[in-house]
C-alpha positions in Angstrom: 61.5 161.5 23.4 59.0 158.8 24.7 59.8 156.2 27.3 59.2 152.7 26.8 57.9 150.5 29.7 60.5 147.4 30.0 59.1 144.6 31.4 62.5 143.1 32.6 60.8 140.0 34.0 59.5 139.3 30.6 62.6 139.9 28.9 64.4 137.4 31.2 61.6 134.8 30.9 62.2 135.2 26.9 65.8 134.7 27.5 65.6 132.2 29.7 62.8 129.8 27.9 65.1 130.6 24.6 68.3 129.6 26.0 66.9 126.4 27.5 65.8 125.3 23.8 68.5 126.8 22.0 71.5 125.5 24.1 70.7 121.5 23.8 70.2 122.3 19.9 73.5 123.8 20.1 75.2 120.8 21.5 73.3 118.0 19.6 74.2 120.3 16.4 78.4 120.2 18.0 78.2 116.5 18.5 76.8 115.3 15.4 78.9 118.1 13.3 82.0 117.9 15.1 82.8 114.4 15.7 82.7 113.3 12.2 85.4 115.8 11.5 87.3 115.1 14.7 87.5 111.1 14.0 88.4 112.2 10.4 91.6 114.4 12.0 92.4 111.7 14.3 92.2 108.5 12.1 94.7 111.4 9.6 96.9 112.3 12.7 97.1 107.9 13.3 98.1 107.6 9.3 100.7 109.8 9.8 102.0 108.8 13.1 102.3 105.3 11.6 104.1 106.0 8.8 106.9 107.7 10.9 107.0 105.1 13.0 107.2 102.2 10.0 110.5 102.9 8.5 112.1 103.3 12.1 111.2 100.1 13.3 112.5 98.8 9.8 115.6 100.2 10.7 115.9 98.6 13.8 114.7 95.7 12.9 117.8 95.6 10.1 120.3 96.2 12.6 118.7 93.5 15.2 119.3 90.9 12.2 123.1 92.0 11.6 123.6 92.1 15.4 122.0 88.3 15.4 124.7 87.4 12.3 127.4 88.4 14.1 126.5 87.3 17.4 125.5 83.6 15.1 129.1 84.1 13.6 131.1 84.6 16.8 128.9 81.5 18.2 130.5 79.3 15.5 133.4 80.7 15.5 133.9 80.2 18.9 132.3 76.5 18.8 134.7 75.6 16.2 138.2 77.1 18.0 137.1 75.0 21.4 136.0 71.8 19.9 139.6 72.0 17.7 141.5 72.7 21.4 139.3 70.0 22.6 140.7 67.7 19.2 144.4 68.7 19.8 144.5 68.5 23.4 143.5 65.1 23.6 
């Protein structure tokens, strides 16, 4: 069997100088890949959120406006009794 001399210095320096290169690539190649899609799922996720959201607020927004009618209605109705008690008690 024959021994190989292993420079470990070298080995590290290769490793090192390559990792310094290759890790910047690696996040410039993350940001400009990733984002895109990650906008993409949020802008999706926002769609979806609002659409939910739409038909509640519809529904609330119906039963504010037959709250305001009868609140309206009791208004007049009340007007109407105390301006007649007004009428017949003068």
């Amino acid at each position: 069997m024959q021994d190989f001399n292993v420079n470990l210095t070298l080995i590290a320096a290769i490793w090192m100088g390559g990792a310094v290169l290759l890790v910047p690539l690696a996040g410039f190649t993350a940001r400009f890949g990733l984002k895109p899609l990650l906008d993409s799922v949020a802008r999706m996720r926002a769609a979806e959120r609002a659409a939910r959201v739409e038909p509640e607020l519809d529904a609330r927004f119906a039963a504010l406006e037959h709250r305001m009618r009868d609140l309206t209605r009791a208004v007049d109705r009340l007007a109407a009794e105390s301006g007649a008690g007004h009428a017949v008690a003068s």
